[in-house]
N, CA and C atoms as a LAMMPS dump frame, in Angstrom:
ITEM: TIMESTEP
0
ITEM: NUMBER OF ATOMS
363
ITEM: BOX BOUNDS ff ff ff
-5.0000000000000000e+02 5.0000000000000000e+02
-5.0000000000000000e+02 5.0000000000000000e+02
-5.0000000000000000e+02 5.0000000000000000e+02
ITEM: ATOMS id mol type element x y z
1 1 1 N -381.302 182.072 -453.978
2 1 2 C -380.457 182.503 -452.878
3 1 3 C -379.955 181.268 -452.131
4 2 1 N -379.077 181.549 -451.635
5 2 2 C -378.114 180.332 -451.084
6 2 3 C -378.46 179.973 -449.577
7 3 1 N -378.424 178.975 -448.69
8 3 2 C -378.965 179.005 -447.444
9 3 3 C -377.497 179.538 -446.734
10 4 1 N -378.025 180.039 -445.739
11 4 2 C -377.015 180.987 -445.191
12 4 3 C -376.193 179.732 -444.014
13 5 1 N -375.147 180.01 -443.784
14 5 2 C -374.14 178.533 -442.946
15 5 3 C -374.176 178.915 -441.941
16 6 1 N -373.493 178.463 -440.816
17 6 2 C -372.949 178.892 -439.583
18 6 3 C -371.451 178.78 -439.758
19 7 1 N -370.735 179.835 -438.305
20 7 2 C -369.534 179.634 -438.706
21 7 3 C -368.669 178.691 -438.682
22 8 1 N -369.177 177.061 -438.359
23 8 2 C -368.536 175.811 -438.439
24 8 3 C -368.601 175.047 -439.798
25 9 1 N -369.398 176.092 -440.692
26 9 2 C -369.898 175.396 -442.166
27 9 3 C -368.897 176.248 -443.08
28 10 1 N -368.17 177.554 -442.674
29 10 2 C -367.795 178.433 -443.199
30 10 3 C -366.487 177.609 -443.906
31 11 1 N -366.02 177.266 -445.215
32 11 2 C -364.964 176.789 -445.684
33 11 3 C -364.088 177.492 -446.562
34 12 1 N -363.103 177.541 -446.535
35 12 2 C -361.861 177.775 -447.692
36 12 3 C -361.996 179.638 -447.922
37 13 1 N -362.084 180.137 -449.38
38 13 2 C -362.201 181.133 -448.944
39 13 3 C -363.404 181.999 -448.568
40 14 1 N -364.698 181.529 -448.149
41 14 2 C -365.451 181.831 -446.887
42 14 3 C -365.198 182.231 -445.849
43 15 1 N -364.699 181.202 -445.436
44 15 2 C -363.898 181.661 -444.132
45 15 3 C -363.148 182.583 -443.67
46 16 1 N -361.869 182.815 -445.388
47 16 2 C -361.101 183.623 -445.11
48 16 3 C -361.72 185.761 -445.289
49 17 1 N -362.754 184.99 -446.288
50 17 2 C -363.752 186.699 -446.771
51 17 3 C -364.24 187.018 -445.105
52 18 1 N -364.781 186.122 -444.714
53 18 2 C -365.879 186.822 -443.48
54 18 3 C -364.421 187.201 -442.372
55 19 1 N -363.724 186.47 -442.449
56 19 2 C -362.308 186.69 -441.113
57 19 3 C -361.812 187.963 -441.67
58 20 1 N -361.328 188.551 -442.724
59 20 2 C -361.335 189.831 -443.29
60 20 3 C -362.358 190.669 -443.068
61 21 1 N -363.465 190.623 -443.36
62 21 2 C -364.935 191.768 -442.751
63 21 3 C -364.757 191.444 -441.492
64 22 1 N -364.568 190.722 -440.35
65 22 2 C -364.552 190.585 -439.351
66 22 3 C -363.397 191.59 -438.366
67 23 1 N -362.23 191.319 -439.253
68 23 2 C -360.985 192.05 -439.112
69 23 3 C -360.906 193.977 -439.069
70 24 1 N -362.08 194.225 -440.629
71 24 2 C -362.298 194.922 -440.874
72 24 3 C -361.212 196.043 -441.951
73 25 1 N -361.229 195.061 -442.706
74 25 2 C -359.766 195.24 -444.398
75 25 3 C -360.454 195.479 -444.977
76 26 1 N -361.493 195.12 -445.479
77 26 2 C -362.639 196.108 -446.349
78 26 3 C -362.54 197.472 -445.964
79 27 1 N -362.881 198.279 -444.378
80 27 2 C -363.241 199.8 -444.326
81 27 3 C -361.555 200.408 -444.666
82 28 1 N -360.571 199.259 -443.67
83 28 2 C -359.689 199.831 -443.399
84 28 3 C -358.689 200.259 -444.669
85 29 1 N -359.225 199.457 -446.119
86 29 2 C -358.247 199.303 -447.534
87 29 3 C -358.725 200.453 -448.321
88 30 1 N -360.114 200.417 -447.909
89 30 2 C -361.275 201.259 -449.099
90 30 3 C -361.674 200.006 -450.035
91 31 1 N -361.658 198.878 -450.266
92 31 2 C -361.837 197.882 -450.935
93 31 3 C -362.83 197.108 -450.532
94 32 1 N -363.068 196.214 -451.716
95 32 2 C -364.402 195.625 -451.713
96 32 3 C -363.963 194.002 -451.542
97 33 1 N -364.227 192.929 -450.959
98 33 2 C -363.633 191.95 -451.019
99 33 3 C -364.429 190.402 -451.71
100 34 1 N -364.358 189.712 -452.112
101 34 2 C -365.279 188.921 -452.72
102 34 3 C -364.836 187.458 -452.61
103 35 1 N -365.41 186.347 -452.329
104 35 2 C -365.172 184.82 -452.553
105 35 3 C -365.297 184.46 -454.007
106 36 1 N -364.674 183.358 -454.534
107 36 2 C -364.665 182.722 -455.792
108 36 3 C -364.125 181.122 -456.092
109 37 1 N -364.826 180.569 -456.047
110 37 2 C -364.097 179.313 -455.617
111 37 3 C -363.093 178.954 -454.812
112 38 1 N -361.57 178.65 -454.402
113 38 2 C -360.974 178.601 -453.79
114 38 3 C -360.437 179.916 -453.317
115 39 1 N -360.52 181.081 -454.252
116 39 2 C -359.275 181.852 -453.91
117 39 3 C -360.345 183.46 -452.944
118 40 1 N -359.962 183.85 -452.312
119 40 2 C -360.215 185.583 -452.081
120 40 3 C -359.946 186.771 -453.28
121 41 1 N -360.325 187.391 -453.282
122 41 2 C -360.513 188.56 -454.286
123 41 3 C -360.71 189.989 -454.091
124 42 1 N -359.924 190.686 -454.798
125 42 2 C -360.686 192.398 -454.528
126 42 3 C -360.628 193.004 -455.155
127 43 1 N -362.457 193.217 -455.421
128 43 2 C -362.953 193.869 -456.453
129 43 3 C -362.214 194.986 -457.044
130 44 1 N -362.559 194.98 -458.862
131 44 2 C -361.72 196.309 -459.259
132 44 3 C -362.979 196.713 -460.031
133 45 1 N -363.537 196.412 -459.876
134 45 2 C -364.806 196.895 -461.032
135 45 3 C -365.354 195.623 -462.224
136 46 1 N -364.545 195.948 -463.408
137 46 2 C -364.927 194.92 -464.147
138 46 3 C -364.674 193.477 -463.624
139 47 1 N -363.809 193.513 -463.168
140 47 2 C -363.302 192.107 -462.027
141 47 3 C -362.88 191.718 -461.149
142 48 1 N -361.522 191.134 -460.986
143 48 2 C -361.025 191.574 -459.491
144 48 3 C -359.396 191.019 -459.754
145 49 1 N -358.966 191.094 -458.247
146 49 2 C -357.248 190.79 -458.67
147 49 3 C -357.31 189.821 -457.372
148 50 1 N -356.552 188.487 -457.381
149 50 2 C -356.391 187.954 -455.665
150 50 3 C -355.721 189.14 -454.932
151 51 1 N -356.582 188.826 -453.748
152 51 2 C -356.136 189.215 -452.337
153 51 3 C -355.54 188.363 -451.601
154 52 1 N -354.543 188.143 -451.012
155 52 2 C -353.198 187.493 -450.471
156 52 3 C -353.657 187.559 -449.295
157 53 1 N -354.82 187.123 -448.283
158 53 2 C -354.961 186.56 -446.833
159 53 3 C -356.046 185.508 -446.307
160 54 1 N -355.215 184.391 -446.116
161 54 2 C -355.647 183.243 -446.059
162 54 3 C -355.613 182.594 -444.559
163 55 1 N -356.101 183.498 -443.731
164 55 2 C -356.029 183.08 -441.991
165 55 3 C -356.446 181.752 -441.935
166 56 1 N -356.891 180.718 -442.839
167 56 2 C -358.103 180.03 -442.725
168 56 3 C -356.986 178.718 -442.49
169 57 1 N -355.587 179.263 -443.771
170 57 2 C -354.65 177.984 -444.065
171 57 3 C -353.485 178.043 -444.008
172 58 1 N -353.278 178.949 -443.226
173 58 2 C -351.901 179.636 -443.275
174 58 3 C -351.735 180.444 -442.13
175 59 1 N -350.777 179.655 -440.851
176 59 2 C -350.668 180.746 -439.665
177 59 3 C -349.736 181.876 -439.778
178 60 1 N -349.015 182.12 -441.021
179 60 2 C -348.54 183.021 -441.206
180 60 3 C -349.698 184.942 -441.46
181 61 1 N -350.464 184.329 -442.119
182 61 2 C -351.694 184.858 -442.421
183 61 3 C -352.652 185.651 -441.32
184 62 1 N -352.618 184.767 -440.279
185 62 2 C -353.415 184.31 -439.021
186 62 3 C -352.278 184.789 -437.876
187 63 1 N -351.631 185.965 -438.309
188 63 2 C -350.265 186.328 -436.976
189 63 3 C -351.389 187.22 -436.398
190 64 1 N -351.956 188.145 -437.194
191 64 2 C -352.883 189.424 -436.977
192 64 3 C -354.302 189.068 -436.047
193 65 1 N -354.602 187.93 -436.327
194 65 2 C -355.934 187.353 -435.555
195 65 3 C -355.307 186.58 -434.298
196 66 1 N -354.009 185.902 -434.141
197 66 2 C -353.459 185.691 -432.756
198 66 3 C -353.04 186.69 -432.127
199 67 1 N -352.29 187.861 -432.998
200 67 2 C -352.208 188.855 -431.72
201 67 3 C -353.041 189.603 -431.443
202 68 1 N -354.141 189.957 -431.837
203 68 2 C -355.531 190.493 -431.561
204 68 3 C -355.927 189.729 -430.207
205 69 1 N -356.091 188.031 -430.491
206 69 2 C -357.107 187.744 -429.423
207 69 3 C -356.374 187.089 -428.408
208 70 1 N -354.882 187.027 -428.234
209 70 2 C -353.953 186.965 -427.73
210 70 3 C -354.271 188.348 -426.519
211 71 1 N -354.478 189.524 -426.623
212 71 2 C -354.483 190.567 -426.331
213 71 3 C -355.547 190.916 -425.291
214 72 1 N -356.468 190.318 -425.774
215 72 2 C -357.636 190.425 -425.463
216 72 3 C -358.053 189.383 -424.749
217 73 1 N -357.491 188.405 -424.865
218 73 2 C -358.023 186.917 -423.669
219 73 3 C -356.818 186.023 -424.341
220 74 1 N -357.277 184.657 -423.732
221 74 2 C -356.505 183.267 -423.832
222 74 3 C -357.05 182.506 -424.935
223 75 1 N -356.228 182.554 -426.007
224 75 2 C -356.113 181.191 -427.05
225 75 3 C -355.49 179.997 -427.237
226 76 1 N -355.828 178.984 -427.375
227 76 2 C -355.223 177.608 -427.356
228 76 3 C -355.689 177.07 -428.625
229 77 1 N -354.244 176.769 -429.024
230 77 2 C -354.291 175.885 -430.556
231 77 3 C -353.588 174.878 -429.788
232 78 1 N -354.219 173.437 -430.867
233 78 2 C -354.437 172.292 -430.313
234 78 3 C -354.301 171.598 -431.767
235 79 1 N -353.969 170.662 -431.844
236 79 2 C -353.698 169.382 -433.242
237 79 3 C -354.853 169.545 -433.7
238 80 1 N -355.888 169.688 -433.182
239 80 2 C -357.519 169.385 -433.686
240 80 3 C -358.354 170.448 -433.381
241 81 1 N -357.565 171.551 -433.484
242 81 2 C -358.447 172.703 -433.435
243 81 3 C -358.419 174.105 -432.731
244 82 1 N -358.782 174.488 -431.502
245 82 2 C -358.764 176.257 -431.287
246 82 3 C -359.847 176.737 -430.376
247 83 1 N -359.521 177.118 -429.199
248 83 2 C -360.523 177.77 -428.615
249 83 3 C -359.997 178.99 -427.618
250 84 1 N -361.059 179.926 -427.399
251 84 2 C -360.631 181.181 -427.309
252 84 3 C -361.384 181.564 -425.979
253 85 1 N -361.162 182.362 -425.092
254 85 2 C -361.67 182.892 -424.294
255 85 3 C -361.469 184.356 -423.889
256 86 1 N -362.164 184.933 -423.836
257 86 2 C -362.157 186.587 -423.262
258 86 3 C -362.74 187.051 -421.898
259 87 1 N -362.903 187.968 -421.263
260 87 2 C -363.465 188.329 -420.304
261 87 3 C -364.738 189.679 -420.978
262 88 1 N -365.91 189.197 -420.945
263 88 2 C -367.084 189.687 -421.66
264 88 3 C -367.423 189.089 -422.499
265 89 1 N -366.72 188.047 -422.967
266 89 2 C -367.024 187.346 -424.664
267 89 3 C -367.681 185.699 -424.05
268 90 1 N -367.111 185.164 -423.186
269 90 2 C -366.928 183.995 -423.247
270 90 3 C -366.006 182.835 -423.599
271 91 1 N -366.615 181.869 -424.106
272 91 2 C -365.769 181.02 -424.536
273 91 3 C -366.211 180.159 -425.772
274 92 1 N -365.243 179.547 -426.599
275 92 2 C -365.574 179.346 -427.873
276 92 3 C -364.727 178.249 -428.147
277 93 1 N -365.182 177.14 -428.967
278 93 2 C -364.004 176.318 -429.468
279 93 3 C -364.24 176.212 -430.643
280 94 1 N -363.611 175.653 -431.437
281 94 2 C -363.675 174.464 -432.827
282 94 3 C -362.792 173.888 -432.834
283 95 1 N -363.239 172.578 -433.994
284 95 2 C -362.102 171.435 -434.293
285 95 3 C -361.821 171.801 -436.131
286 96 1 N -360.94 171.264 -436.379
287 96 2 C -359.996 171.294 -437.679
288 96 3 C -358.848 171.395 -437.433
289 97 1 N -358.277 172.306 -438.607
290 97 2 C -356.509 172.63 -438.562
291 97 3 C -356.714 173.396 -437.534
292 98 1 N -355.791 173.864 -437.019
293 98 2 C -355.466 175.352 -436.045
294 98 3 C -355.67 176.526 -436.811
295 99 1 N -355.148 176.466 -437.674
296 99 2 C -355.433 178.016 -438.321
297 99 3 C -356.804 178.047 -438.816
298 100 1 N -357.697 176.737 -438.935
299 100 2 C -358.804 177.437 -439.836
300 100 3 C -359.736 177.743 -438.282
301 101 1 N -359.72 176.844 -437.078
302 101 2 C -359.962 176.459 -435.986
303 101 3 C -360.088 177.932 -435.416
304 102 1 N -358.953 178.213 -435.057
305 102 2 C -358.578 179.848 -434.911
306 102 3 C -359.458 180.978 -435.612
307 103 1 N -359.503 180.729 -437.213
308 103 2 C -360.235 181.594 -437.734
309 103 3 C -361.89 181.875 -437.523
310 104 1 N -362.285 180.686 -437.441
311 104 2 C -363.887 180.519 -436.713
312 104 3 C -363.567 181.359 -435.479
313 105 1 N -362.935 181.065 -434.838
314 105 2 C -362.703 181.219 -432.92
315 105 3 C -362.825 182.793 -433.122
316 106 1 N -362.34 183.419 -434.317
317 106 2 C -361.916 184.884 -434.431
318 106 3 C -363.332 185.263 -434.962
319 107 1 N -363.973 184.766 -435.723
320 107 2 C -365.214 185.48 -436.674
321 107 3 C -366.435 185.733 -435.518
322 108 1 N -366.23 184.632 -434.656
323 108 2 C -367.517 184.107 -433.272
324 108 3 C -367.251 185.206 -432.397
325 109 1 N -365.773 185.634 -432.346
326 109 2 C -365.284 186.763 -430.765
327 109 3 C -365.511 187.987 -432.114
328 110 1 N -365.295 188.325 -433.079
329 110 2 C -365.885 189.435 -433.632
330 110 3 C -367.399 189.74 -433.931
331 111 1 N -367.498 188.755 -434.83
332 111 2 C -369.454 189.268 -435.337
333 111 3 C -370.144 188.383 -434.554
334 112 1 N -370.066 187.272 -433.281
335 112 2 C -370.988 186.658 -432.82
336 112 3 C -371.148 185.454 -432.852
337 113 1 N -371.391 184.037 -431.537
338 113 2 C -371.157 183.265 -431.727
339 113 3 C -372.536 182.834 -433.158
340 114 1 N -373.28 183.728 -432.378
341 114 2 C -374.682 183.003 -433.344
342 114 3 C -374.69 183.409 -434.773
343 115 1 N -373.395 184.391 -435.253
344 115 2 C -372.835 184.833 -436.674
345 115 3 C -373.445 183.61 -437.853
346 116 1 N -374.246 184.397 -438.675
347 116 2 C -374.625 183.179 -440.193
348 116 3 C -374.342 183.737 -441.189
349 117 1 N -373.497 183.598 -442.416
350 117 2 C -373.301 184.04 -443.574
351 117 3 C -374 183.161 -444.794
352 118 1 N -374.093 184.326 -446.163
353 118 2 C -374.123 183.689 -446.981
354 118 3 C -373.213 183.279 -447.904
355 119 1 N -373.503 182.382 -448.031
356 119 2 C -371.969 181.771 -448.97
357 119 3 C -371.462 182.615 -450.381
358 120 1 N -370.448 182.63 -450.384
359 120 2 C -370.829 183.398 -451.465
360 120 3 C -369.67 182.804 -453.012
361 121 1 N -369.37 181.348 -452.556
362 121 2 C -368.871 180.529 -453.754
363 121 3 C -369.984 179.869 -453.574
């Protein structure tokens, strides 16, 4: 078994699987979603087909997680990163790109700052 990360360890499509369960595109598709080396995936049974959402690298991707927490409190993207604030949530930062920055900022205001996954590339 794999040691489980925090969400500042969370990379590539990690990041983008847990920001999807976070989102909640798994209940909302009926689909199963899976990591695989670089890319996202969803399950078909014998295998899977890519899944096309990449909040992690792509703010096009990442419109749905700014207007969410846009909504809900104050976000600031920054050259070096992303931090978020709500009223009940707190406050949250990270450093990286903006969009992957953002995507942490989103997984911490959904499942918890103290959120640990297992990796699952």
């Amino acid at each position: 078994m794999r040691e489980k990360v925090t969400i500042q360890d969370l990379e590539g499509a990690d990041l983008a699987l847990w920001a999807a369960r976070a989102q909640g595109v798994e209940e909302r598709k009926g689909i199963k979603l899976y990591a695989s080396g670089p890319c996202l995936y969803r399950d078909t049974g014998p295998g899977g087909e890519p899944f096309p959402f990449r909040p992690d690298s792509n703010l096009g991707d990442s419109a749905i997680l700014i207007q969410e927490m846009t909504q809900a409190g104050i976000l600031t993207l920054f050259g070096h990163g992303a931090q978020f604030e709500a009223q009940g949530f707190g406050h949250v930062g990270f450093t990286g790109t903006p969009s992957a920055a953002l995507t942490r900022c989103y997984i911490a205001w959904k499942l918890g700052q103290d959120f640990t996954a297992t990796p699952t590339n």
